[in-house]
C-alpha positions in Angstrom: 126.3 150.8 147.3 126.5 146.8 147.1 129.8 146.6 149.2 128.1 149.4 152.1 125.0 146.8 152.2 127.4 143.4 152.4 129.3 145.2 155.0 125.6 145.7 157.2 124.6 142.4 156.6 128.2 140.6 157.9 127.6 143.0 161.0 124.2 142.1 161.4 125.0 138.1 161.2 128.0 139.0 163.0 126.1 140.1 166.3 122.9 137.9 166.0 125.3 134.9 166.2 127.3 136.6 168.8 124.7 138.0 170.5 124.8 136.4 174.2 126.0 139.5 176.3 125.9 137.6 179.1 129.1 135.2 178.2 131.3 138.5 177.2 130.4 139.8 180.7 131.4 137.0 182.5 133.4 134.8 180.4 131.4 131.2 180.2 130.4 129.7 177.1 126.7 130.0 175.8 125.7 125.8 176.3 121.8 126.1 175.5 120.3 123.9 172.9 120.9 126.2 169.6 124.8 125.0 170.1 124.0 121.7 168.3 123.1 123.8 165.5 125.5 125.1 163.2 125.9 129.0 161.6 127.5 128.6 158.2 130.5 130.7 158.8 133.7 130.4 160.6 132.2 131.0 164.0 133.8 129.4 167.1 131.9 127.6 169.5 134.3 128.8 172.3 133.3 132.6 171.6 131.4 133.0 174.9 129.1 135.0 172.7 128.5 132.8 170.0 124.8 131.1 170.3 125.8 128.4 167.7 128.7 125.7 166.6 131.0 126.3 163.5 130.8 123.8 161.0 134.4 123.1 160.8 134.4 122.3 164.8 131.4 120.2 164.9 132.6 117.8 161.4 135.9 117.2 163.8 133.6 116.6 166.9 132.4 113.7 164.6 135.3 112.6 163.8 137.3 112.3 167.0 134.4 109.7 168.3 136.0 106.3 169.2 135.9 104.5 166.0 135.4 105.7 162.6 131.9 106.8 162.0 131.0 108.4 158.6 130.2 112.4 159.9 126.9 112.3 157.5 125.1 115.3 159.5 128.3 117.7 159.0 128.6 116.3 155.4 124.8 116.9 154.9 125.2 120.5 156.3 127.9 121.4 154.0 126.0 119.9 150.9 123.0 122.2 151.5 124.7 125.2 152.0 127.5 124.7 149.4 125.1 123.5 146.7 122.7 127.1 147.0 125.5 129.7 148.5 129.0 128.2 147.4 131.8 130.6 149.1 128.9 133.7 149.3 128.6 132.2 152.9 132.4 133.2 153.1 131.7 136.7 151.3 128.9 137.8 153.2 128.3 135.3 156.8 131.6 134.8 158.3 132.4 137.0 161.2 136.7 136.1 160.8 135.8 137.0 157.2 134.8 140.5 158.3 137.3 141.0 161.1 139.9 140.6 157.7 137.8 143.2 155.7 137.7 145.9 158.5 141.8 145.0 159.0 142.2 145.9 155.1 140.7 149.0 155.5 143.4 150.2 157.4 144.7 153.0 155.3 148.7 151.4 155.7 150.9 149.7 153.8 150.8 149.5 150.2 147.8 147.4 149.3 148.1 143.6 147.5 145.4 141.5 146.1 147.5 138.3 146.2 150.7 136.8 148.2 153.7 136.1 145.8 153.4 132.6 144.3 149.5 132.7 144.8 148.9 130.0 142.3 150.4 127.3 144.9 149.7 128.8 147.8 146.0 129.1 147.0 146.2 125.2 147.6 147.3 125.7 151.0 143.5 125.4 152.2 143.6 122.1 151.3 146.2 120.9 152.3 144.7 122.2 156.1 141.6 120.9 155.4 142.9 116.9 154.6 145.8 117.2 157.3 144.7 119.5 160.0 140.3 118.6 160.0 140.3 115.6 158.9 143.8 113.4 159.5 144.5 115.5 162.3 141.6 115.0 164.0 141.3 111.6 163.4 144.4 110.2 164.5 147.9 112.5 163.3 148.1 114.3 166.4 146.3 113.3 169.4 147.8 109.6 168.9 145.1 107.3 170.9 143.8 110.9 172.5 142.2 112.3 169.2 142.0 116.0 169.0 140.4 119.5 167.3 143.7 119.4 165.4 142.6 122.5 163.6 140.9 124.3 166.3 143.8 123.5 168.9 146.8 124.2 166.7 146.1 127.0 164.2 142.4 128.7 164.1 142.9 132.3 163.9 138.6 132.5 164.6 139.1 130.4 167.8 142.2 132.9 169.2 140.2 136.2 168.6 136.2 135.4 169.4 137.2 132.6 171.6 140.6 132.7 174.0 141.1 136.3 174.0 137.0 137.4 175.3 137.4 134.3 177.5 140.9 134.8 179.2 140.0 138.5 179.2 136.8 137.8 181.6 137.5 135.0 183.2 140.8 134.7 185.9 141.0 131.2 186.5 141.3 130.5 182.8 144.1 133.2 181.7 146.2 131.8 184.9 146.1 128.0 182.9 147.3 129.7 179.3 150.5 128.6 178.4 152.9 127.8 175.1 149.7 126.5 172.7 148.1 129.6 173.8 151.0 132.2 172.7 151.8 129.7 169.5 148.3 130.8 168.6 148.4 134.3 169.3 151.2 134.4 167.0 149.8 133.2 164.5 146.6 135.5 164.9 149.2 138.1 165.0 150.6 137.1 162.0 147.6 137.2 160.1 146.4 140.3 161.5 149.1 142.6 160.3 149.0 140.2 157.3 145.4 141.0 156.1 146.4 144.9 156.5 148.2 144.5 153.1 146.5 141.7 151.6 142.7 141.1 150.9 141.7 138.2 153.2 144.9 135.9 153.6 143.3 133.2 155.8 140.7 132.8 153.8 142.7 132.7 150.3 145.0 130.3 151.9 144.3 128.8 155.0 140.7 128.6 155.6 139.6 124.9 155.7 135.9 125.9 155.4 136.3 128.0 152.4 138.1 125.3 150.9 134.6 123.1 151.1 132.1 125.5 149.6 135.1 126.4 147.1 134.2 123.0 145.4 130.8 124.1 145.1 131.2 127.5 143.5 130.6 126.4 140.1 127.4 124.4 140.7 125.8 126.4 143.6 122.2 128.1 142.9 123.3 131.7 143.8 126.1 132.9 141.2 127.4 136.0 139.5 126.1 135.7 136.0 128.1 137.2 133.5 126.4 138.6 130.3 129.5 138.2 127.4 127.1 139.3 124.5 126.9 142.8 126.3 130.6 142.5 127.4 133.0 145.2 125.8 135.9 144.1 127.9 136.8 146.8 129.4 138.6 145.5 132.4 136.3 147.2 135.1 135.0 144.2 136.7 138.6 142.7 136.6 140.4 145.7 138.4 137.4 146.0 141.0 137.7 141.6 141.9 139.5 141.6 145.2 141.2 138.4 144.5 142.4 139.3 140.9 140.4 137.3 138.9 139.3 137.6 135.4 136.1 137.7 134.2 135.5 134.4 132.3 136.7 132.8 136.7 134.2 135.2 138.5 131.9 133.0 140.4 132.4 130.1 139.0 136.0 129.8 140.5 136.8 128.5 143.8 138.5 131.6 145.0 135.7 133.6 144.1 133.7 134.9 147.6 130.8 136.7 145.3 131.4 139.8 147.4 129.9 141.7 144.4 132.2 144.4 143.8 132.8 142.9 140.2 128.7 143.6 139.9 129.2 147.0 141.2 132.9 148.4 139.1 130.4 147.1 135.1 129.4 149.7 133.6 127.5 148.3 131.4 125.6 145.9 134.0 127.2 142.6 132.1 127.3 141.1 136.2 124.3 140.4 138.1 123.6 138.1 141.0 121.4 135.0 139.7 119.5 132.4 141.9 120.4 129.6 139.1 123.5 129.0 138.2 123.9 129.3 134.3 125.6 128.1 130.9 127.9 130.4 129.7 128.9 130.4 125.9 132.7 129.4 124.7 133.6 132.3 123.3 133.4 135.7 123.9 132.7 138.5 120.9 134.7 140.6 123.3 137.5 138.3 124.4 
């Protein structure tokens, strides 16, 4: 029941943030005054239906200004919704996020939770967050000419809500795409028939936004409390996780998106969804 109403809300936030009809119909970018606002998800600001900037875009805006400048209002934006929603923004508000879920829904392929040699790769977010957002776009790439390293070399968000409606509608601009344009479309590619077999592989190992409210997960006010008195250990919550982790990690673990099927699979009810996050005692009678 839980997972049917996620799924409505994603494609509710999905449309009202991509809900200018009049950019998909003729392939110009919404440029009104809600784009210096940011929606908390992966959204690209290139989508010509999106009626608000992604986060990730505008903190590397502020950092390809001439000289360094401290980006406190994309800082700022990440503290406030880290600290209350941690990676539920990435569960429940992120439109790429969806597009993955409605890919592994695909009855093909034999199904994985995880890539082979997930416990390093799981880093990998990291890694594209410190080189790509932030070095990249500060000086690694564009040399003197700083760039979007992120959003110009590998955002899978930016190839399918942004390039793709946009080349599609508009003829000037599919006659000027070139070699960066099919590097990306490989990539989206890639990851397309990737998150067929495996739950969300941008986002466990890529995403450079999920990587931010990751740090947050275990102090954020909405969490997944989990009840060990009640426990029985029964595994339930553990075989229903999408990312394969164990009860004791649920919600308070950076790879944790608090999509709530855990919550759902307890039989007992040991899982809620709490608007504080909570102590949790050593020791398990169960474990």
């Amino acid at each position: 029941m839980r997972n049917r109403f996620r799924l409505t809300v994603q494609l509710l936030f999905t449309i009202v943030t991509n809900g200018y009809l009049y950019g998909f119909l003729n392939g110009k970018i919404y440029r009104g005054g809600l784009k210096y606002v940011c929606v908390p998800g992966l959204n690209c600001y290139s989508c010509p239906g999106a009626v608000a900037a992604c986060p990730i875009g505008a903190l590397q805006a502020l950092l390809n200004q001439r000289g360094f400048q401290v980006p406190f209002a994309a800082l700022g934006f990440f503290f406030v919704f880290g600290s209350v929603l941690g990676r539920f923004v990435c569960g429940w508000l992120c439109p790429f996020g969806l597009a993955q879920d409605l890919l592994h829904r695909i009855p093909l392929f034999k199904k994985r939770k995880r890539l082979p040699g997930h416990r390093v790769l799981k880093y990998g977010k990291y890694v594209v967050l410190v080189l790509l957002v932030c070095v990249g776009s500060m000086f690694l790439f564009g040399g003197f000419a700083k760039v979007p390293a992120f959003c110009k070399y590998l955002c899978p968000s930016g190839t399918l809500l942004g390039a793709l409606p946009l080349l599609s509608a508009n003829e000037a601009l599919s006659g000027q795409a070139g070699g960066l344009f099919l590097w990306k479309l490989g990539i989206l590619l890639a990851i397309v028939l990737l998150s067929v077999k495996v739950f969300r592989p941008f986002c466990q190992y890529l995403c450079p936004l999920g990587a931010i409210y990751g740090l947050f997960n275990r102090f954020s006010l909405v969490q997944i409390q989990w009840d060990q008195e009640r426990c029985v250990g029964c595994g339930a919550c553990e075989k229903a996780c999408p990312v394969e982790l164990s009860r004791r990690e649920i919600s308070r673990s950076p790879e944790c998106i608090r999509c709530g099927k855990c919550a759902d699979a307890c039989p007992l009810e040991c899982l809620r969804f709490t608007g504080r996050p909570g102590r949790r005692s050593a020791k398990s009678p169960s474990s």
